[in-house]
Backbone of each chain as ProteinMPNN parsed JSONL, in Angstrom:
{"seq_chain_A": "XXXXXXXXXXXXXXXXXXXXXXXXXXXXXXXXXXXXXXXXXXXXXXXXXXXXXXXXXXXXXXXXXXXXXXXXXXXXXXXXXXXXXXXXXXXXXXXXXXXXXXXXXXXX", "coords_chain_A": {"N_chain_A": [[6.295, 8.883, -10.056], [5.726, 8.31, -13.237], [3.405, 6.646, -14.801], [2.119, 4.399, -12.979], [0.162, 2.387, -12.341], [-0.015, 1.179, -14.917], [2.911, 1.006, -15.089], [2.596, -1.334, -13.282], [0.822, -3.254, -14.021], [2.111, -4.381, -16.047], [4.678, -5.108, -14.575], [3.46, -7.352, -13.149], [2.649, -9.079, -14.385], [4.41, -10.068, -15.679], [5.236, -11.051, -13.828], [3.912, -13.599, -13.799], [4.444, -15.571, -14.768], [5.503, -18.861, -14.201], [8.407, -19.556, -15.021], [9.412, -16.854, -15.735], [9.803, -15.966, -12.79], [11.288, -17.737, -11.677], [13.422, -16.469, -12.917], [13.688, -13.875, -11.53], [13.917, -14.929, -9.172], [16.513, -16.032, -8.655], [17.925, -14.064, -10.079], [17.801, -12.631, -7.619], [19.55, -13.06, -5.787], [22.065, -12.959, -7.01], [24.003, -10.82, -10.085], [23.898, -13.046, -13.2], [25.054, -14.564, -16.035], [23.772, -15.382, -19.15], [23.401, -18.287, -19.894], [23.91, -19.002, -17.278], [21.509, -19.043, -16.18], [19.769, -20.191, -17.529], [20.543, -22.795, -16.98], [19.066, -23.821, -15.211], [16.572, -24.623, -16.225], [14.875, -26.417, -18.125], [14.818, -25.391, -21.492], [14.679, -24.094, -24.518], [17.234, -21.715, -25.478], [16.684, -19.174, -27.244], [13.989, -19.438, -25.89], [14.237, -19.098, -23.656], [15.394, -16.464, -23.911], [12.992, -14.379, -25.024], [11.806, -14.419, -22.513], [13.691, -12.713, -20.902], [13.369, -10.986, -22.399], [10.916, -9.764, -21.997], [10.332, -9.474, -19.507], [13.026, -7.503, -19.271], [11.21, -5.126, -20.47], [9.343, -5.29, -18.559], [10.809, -3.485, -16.943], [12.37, -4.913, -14.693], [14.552, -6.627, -14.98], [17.852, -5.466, -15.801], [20.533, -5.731, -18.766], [23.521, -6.528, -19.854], [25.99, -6.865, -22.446], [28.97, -7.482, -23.07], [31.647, -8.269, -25.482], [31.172, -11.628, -25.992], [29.128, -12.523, -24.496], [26.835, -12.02, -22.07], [25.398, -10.857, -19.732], [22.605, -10.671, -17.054], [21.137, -8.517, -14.782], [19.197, -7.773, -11.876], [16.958, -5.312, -11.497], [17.93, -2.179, -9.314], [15.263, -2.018, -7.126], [13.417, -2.691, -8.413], [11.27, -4.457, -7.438], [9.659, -2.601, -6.022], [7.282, -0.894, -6.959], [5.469, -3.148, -6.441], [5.624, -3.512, -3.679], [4.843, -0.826, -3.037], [1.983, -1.176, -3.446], [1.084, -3.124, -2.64], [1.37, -2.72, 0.058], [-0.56, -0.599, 0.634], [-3.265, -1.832, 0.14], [-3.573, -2.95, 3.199], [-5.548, -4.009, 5.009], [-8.347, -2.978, 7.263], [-8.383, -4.599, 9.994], [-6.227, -5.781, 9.522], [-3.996, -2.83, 9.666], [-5.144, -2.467, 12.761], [-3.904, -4.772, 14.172], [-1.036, -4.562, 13.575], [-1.14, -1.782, 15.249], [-1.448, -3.175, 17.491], [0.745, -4.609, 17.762], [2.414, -3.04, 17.597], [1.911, -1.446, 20.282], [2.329, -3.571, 22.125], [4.52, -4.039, 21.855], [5.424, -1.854, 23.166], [4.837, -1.683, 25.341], [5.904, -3.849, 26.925]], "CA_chain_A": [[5.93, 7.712, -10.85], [4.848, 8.609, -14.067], [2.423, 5.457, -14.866], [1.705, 3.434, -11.66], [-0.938, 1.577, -13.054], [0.88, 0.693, -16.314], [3.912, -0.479, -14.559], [2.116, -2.813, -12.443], [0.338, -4.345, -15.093], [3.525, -4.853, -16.618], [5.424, -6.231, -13.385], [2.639, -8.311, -12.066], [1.977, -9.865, -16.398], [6.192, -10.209, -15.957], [6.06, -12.222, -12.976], [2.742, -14.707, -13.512], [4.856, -16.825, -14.999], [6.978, -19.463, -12.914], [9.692, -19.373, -15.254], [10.309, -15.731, -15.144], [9.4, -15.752, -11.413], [12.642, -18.217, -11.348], [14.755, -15.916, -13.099], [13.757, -13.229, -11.189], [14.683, -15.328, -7.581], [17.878, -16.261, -9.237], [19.045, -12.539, -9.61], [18.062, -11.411, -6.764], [21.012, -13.608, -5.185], [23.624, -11.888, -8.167], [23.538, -11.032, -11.304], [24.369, -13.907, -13.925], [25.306, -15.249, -17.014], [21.969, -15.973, -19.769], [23.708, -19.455, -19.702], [23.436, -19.177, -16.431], [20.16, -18.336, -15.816], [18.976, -21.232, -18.52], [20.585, -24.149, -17.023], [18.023, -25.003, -13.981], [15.007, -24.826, -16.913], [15.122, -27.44, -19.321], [14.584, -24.827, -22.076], [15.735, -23.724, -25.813], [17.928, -20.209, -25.35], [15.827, -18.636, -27.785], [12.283, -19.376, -25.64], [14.405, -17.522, -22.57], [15.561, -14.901, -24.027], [11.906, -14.241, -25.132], [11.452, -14.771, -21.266], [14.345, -12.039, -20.478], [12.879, -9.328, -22.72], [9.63, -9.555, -21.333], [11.229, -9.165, -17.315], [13.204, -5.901, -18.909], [10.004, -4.511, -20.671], [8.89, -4.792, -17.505], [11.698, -3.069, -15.954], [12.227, -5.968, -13.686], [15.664, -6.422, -15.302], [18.544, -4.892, -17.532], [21.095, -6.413, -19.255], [24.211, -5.913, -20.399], [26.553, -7.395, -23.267], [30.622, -7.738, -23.173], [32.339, -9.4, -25.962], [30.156, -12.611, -26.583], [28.64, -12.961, -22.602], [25.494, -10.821, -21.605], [25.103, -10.388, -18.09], [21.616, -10.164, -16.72], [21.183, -8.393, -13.377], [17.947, -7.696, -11.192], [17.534, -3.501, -11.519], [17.516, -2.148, -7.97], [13.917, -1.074, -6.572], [12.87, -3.391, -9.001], [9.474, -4.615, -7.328], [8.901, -1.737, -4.884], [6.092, -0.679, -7.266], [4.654, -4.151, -6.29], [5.692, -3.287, -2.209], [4.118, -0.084, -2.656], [0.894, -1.448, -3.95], [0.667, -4.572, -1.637], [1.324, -2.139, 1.099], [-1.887, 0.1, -0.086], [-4.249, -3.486, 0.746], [-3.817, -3.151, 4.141], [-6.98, -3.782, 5.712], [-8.982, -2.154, 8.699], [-8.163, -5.588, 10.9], [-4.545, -5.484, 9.758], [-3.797, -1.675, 10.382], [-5.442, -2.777, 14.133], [-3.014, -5.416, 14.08], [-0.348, -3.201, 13.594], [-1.043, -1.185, 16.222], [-1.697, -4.019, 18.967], [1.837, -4.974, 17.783], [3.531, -1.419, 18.327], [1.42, -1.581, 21.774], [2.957, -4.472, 23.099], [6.298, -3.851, 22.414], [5.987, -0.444, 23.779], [4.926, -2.101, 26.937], [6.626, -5.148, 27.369]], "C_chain_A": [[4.977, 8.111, -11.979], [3.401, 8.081, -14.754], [2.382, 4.329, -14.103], [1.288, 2.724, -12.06], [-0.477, 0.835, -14.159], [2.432, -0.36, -15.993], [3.392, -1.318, -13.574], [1.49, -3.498, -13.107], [1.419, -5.014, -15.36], [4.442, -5.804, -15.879], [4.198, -7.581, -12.992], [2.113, -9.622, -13.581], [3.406, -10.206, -15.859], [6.093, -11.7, -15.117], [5.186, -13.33, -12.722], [3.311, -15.759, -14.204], [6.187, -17.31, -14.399], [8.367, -19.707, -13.639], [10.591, -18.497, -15.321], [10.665, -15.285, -13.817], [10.922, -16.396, -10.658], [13.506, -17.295, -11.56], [15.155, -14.707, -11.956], [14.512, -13.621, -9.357], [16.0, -15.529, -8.036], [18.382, -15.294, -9.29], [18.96, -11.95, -8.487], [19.106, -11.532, -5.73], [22.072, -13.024, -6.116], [23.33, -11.43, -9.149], [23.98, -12.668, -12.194], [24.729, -13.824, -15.399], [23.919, -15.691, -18.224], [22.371, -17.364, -19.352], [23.682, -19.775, -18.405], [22.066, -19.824, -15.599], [19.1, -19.432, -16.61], [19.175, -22.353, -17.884], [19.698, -24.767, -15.665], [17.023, -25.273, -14.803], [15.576, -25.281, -17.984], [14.353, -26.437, -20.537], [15.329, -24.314, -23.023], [16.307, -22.468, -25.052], [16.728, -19.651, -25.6], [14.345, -18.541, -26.272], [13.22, -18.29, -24.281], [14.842, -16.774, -22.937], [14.522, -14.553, -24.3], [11.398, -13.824, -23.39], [12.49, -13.246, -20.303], [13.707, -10.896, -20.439], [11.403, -8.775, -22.115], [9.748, -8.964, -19.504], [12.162, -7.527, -17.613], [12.369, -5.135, -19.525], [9.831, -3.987, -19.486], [9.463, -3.567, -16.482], [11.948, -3.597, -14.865], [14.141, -6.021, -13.72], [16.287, -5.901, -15.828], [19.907, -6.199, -17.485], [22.402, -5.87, -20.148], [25.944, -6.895, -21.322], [28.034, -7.264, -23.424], [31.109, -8.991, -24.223], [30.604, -10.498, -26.702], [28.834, -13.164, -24.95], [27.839, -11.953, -22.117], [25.154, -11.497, -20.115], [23.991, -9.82, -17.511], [21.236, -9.444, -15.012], [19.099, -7.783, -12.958], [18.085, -6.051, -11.119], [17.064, -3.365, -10.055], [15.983, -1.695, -7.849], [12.866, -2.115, -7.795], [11.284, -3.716, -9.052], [9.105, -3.657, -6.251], [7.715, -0.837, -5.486], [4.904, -2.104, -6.654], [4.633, -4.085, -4.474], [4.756, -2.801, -2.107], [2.431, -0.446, -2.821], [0.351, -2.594, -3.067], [0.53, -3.537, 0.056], [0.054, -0.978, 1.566], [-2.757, -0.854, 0.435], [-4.288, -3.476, 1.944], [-5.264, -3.169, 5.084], [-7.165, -3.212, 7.19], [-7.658, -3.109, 9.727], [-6.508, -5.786, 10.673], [-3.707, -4.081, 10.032], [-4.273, -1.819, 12.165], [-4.77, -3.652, 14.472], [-1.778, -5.009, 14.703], [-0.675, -3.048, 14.649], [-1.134, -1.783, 17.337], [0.081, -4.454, 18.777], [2.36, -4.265, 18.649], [3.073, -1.672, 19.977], [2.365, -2.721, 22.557], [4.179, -4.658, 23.795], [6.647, -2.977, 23.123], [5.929, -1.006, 25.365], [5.088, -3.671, 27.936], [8.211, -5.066, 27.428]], "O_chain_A": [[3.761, 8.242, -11.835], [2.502, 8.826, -15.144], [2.63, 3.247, -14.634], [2.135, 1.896, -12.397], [-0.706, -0.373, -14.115], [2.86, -1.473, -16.296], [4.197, -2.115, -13.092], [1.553, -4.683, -12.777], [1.653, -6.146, -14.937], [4.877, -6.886, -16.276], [4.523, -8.681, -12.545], [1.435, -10.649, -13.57], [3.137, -11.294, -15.35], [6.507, -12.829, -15.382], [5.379, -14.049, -11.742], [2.723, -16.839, -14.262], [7.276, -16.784, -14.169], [9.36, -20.017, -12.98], [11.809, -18.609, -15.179], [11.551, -14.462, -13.585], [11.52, -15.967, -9.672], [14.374, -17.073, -10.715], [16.287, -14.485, -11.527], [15.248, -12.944, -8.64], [16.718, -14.772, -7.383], [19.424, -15.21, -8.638], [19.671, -11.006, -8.143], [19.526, -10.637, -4.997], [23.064, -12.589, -5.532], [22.122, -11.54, -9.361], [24.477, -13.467, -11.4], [24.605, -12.697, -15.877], [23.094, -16.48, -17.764], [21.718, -17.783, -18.396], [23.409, -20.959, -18.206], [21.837, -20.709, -14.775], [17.896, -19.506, -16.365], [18.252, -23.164, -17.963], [19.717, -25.929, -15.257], [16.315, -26.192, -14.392], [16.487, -24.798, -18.656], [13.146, -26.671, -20.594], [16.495, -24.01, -22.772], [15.797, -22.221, -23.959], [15.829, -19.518, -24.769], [13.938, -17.449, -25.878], [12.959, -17.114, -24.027], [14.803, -15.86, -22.114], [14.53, -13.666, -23.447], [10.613, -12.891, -23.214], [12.062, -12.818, -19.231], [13.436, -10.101, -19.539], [11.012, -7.631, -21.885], [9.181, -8.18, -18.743], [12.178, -6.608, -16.794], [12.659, -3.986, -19.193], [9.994, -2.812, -19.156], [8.869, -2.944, -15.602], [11.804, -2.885, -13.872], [14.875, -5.609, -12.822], [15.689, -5.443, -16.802], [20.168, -7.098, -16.686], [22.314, -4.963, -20.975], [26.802, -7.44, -20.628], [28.152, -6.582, -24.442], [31.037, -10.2, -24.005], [29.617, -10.254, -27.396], [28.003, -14.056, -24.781], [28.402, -10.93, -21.727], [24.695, -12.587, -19.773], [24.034, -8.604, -17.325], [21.107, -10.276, -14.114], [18.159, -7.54, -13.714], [19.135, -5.527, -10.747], [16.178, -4.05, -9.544], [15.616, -0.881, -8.697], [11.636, -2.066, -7.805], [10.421, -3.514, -9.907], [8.151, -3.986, -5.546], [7.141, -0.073, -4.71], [3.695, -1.928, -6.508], [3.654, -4.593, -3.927], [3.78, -3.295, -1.544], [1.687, 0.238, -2.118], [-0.852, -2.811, -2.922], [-0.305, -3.739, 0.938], [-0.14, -0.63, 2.731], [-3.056, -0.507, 1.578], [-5.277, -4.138, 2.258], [-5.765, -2.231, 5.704], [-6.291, -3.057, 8.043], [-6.553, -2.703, 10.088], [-5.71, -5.917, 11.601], [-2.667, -4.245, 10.67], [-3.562, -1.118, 12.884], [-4.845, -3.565, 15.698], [-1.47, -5.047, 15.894], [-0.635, -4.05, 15.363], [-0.935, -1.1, 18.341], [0.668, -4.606, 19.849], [2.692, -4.439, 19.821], [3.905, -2.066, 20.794], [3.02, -2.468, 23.569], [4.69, -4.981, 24.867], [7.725, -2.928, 23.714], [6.728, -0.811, 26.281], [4.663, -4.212, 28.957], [8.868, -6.049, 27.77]]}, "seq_chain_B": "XXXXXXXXXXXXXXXXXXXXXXXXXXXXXXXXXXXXXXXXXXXXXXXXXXXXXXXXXXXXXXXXXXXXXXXXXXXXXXXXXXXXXXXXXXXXXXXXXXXXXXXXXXXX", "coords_chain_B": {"N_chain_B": [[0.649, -24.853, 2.524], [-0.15, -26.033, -0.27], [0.343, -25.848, -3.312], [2.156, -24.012, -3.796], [3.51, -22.093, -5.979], [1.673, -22.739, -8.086], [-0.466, -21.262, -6.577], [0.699, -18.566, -7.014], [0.919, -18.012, -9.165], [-1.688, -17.688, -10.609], [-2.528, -16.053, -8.386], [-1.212, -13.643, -9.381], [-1.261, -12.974, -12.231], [-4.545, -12.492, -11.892], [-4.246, -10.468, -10.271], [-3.203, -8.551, -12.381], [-4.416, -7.122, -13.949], [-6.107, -4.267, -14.22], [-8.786, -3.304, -13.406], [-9.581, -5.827, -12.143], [-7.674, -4.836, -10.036], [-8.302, -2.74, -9.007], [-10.804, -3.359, -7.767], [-10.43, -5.16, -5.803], [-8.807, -3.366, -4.343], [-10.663, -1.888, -3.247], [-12.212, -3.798, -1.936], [-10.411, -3.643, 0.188], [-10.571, -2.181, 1.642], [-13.123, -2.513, 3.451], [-16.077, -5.019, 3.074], [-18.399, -5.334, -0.532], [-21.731, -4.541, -2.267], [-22.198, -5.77, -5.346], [-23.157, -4.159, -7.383], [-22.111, -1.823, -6.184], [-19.226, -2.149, -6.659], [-19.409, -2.581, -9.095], [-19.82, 0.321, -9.689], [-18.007, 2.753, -9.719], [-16.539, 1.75, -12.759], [-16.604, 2.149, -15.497], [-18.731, -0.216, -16.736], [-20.142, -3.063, -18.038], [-22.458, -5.139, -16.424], [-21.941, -7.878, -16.667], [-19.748, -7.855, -17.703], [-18.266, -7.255, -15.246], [-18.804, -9.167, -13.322], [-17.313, -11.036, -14.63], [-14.365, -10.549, -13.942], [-14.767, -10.711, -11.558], [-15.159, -13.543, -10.762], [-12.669, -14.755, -11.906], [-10.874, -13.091, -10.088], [-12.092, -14.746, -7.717], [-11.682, -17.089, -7.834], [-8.741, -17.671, -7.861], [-8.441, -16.861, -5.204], [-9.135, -14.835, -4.336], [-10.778, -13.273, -3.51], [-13.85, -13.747, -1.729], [-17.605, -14.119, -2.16], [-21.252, -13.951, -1.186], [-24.07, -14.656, -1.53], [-27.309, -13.017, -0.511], [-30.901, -13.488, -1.068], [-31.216, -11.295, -3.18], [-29.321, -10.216, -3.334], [-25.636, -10.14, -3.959], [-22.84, -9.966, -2.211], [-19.333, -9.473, -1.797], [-16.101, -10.026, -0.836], [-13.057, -9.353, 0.546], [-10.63, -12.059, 0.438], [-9.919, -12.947, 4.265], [-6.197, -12.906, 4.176], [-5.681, -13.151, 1.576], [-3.817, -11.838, 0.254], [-1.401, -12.926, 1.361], [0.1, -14.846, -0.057], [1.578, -13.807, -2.174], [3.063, -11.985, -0.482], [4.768, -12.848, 0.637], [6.219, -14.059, -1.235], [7.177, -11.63, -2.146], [9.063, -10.85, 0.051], [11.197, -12.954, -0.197], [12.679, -12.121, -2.046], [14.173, -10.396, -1.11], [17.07, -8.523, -1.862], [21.087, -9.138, -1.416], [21.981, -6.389, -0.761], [19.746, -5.072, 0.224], [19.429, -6.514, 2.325], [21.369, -5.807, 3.894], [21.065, -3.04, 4.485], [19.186, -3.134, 6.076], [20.0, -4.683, 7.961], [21.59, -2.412, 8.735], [19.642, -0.295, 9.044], [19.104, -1.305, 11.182], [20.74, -1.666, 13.566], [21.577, 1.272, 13.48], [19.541, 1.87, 15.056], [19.709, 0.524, 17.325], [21.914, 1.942, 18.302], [20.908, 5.086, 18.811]], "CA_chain_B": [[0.81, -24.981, 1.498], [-0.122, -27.734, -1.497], [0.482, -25.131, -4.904], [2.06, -21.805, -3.679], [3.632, -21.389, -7.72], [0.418, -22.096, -9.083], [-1.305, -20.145, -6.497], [0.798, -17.258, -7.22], [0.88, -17.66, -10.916], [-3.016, -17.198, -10.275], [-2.691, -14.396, -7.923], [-0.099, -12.766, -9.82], [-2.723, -13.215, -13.128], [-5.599, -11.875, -11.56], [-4.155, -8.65, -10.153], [-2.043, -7.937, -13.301], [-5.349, -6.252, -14.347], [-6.353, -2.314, -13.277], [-9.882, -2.858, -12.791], [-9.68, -6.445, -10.58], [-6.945, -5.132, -9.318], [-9.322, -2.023, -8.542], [-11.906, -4.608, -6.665], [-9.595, -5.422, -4.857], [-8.182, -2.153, -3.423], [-12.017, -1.178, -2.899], [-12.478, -4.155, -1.114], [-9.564, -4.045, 1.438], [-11.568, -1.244, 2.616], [-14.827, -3.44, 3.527], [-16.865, -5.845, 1.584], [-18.983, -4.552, -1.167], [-22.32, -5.638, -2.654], [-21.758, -5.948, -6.747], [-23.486, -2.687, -7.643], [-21.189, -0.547, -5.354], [-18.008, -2.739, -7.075], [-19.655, -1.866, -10.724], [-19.959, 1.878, -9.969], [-16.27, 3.19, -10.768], [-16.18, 1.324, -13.731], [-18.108, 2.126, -16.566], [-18.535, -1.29, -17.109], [-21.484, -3.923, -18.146], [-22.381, -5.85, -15.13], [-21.621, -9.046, -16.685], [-18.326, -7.971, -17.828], [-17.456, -7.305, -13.974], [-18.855, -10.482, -12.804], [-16.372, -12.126, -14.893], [-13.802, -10.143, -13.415], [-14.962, -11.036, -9.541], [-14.953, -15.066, -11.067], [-11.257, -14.593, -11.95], [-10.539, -12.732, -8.449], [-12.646, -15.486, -6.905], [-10.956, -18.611, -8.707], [-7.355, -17.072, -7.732], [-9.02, -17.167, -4.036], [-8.551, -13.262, -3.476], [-12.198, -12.809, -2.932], [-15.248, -14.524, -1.368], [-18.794, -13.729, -2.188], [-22.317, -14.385, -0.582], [-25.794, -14.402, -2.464], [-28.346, -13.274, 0.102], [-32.016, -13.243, -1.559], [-31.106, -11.126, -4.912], [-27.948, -9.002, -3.538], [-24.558, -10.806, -3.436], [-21.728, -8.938, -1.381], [-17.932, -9.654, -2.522], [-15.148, -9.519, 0.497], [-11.918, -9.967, 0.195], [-10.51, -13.027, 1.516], [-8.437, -12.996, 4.828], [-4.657, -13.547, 3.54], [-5.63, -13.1, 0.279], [-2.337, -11.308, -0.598], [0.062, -13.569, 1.536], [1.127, -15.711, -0.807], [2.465, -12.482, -2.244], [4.336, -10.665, 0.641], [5.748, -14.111, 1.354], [7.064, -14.429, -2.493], [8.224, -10.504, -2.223], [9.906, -11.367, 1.365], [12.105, -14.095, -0.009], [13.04, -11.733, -3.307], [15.38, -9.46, -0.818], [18.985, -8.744, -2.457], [21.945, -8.66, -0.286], [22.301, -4.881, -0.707], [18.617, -4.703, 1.271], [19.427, -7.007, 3.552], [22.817, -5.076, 4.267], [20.756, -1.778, 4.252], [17.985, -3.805, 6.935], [21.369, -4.811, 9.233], [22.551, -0.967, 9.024], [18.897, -0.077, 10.001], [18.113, -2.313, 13.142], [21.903, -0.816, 14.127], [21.086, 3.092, 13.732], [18.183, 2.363, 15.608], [20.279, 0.0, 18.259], [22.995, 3.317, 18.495], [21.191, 6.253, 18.188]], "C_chain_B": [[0.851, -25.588, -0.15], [0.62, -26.98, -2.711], [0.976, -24.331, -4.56], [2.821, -21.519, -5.402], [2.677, -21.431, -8.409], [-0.677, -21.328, -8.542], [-0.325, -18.97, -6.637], [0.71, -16.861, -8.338], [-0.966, -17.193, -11.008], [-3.027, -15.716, -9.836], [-2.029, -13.375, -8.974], [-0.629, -12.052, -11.259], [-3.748, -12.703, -12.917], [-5.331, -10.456, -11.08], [-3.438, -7.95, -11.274], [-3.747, -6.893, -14.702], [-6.049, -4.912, -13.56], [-7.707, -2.466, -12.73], [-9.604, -4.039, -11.775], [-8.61, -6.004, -9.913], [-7.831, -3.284, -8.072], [-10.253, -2.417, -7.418], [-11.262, -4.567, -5.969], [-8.931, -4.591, -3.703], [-9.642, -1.65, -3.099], [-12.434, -2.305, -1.668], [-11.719, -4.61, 0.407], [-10.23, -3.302, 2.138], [-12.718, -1.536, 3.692], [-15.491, -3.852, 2.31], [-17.964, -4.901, 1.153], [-20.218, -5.545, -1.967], [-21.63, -5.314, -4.284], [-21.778, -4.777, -7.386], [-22.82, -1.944, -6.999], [-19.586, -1.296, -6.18], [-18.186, -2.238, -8.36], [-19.381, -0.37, -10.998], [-19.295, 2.218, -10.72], [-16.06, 2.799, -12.133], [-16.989, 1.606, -14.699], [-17.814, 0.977, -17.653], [-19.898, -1.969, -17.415], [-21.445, -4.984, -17.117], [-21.718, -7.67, -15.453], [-19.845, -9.257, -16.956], [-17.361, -8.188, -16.316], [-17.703, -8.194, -13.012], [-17.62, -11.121, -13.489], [-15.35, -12.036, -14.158], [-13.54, -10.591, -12.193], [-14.689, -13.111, -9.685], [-12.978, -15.521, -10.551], [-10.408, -14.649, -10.434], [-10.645, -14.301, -7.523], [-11.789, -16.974, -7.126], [-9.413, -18.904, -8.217], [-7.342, -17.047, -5.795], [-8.174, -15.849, -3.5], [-9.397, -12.954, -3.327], [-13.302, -14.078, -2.683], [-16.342, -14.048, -2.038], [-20.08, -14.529, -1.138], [-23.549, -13.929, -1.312], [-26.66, -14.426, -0.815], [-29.776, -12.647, -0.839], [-31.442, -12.497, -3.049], [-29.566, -10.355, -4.815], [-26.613, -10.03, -2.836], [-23.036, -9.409, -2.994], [-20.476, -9.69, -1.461], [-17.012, -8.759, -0.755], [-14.019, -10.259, 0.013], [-11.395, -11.327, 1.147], [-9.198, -13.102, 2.476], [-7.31, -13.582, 4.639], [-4.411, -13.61, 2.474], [-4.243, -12.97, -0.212], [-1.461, -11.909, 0.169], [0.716, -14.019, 1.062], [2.441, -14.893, -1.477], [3.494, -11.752, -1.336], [4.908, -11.734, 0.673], [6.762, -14.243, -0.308], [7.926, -13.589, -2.192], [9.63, -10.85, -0.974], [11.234, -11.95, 1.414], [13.072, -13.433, -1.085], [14.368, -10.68, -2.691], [16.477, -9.473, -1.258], [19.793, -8.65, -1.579], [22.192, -7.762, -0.246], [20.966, -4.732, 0.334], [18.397, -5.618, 2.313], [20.928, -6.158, 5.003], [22.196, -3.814, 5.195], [19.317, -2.454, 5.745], [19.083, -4.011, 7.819], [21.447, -3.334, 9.736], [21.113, -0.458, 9.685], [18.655, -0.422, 11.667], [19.647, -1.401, 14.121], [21.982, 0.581, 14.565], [20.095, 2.993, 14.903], [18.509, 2.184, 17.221], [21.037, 1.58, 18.967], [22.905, 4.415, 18.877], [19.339, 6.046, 19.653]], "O_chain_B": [[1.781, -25.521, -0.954], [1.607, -27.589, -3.126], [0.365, -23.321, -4.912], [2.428, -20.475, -5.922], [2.458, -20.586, -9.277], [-1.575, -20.813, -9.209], [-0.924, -18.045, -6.089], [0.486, -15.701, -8.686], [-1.229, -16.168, -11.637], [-3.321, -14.674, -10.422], [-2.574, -12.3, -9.224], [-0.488, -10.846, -11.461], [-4.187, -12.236, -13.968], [-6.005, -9.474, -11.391], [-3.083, -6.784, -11.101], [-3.775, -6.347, -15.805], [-6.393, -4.843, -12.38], [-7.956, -1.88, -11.676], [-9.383, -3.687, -10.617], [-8.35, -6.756, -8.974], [-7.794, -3.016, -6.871], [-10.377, -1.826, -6.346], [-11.471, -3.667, -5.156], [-8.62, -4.945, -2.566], [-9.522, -0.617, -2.441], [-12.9, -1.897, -0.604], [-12.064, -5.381, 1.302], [-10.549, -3.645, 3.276], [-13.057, -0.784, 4.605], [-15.543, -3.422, 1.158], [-18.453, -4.009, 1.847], [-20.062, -6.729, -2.267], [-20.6, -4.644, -4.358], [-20.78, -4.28, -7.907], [-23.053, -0.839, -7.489], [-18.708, -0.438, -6.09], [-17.315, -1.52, -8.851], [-18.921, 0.13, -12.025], [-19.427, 2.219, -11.944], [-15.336, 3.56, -12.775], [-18.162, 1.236, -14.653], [-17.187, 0.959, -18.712], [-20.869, -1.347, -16.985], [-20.433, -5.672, -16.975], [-21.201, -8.422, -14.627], [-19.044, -10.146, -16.667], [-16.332, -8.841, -16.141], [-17.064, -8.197, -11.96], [-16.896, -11.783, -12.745], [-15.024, -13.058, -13.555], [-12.424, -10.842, -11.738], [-14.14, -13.788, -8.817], [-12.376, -16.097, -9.644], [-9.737, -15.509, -9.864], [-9.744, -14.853, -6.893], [-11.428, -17.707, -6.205], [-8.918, -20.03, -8.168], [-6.286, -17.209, -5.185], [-7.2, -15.711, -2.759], [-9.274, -11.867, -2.763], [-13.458, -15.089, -3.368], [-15.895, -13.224, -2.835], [-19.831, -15.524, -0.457], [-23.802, -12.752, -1.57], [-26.708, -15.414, -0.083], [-29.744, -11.493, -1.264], [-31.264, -13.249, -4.006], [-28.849, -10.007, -5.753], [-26.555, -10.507, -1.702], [-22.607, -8.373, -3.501], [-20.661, -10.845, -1.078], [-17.155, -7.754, -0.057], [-13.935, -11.303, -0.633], [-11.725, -11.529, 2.316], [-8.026, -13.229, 2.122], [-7.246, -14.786, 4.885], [-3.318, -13.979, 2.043], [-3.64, -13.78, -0.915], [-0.339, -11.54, -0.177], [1.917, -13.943, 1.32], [3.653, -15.102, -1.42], [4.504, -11.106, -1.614], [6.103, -11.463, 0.79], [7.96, -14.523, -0.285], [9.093, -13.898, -1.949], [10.825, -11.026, -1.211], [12.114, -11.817, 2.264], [14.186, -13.944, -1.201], [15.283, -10.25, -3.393], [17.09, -10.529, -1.102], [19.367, -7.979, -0.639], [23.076, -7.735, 0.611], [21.267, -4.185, 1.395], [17.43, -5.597, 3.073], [21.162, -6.091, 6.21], [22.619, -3.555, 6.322], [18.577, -1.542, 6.114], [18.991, -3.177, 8.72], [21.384, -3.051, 10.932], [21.217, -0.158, 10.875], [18.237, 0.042, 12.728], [19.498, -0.692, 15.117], [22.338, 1.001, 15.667], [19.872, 3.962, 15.63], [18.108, 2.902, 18.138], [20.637, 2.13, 19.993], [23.868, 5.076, 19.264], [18.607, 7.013, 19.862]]}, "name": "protein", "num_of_chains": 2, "seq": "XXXXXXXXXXXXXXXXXXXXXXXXXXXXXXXXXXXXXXXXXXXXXXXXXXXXXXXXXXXXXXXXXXXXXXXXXXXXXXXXXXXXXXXXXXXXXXXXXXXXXXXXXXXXXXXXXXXXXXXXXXXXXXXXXXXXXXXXXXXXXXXXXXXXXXXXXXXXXXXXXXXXXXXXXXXXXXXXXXXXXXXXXXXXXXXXXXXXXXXXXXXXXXXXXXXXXXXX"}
């Protein structure tokens, strides 16, 4: 990972807003259609595509153009900079957690 | 639950910065008074109060003023709202790839 830090700014700025936060739940069921992807948000084109490029900045999404019909999909691994980083937070009392888990199952 | 989109648009806002998001990984560790949170940073103390406001506002940290030294802890669950967003973001390729696990593990 060449800039950790840089792409999580980037993903975590991408997804503070609830309209990209939609698009982004919306692909992660398929890819779509922009027209797609516009008609649950009462919104011009223009303001989402503004809303697209900012999600593949991020590298959140790519996108790809046939004819007159652009096809936005969710890129795989997408937020596992945001896994790996949430997974980093684990505190004392949740690593002890953890392990009362593993324990139980081992002996139940 | 009353807000979880505008508490994540919060959370999501407050860590999309390196240093609170710094605080934050310092304080999963154990709480910290202000001066041990300032160190790392070569920062002006007021700048990194604002910082801990932000955190605090977004309800990913507590504080406590005793006599002149206030101590900053993170707050238990802070980041759920988060794992619970990521959680729901699974694609059917990693839910496929989560089936084929629990199976290897069933098999083997």
């Amino acid at each position: 990972m060449p800039n950790y830090q840089g792409d999580l700014d980037a993903v975590l700025r991408a997804l503070a807003d609830p309209t990209r936060r939609g698009v982004v739940e919306r692909l992660a069921k398929s890819p779509a259609v922009v027209s797609e992807l516009a008609a649950p948000f009462s919104m011009a084109l223009p303001s989402l595509m503004q809303h697209l490029r900012v999600l593949e900045d991020a590298g959140l999404v790519t996108s790809e153009k046939r004819g007159r019909v652009r096809t936005v999909s969710l890129r795989p691994g997408a937020l596992d900079v945001l896994h790996l980083w949430l997974g980093e937070q684990r505190t004392p009392a949740e690593h002890q957690a953890d392990r009362l888990a593993i324990h139980l199952h081992r002996t139940t």
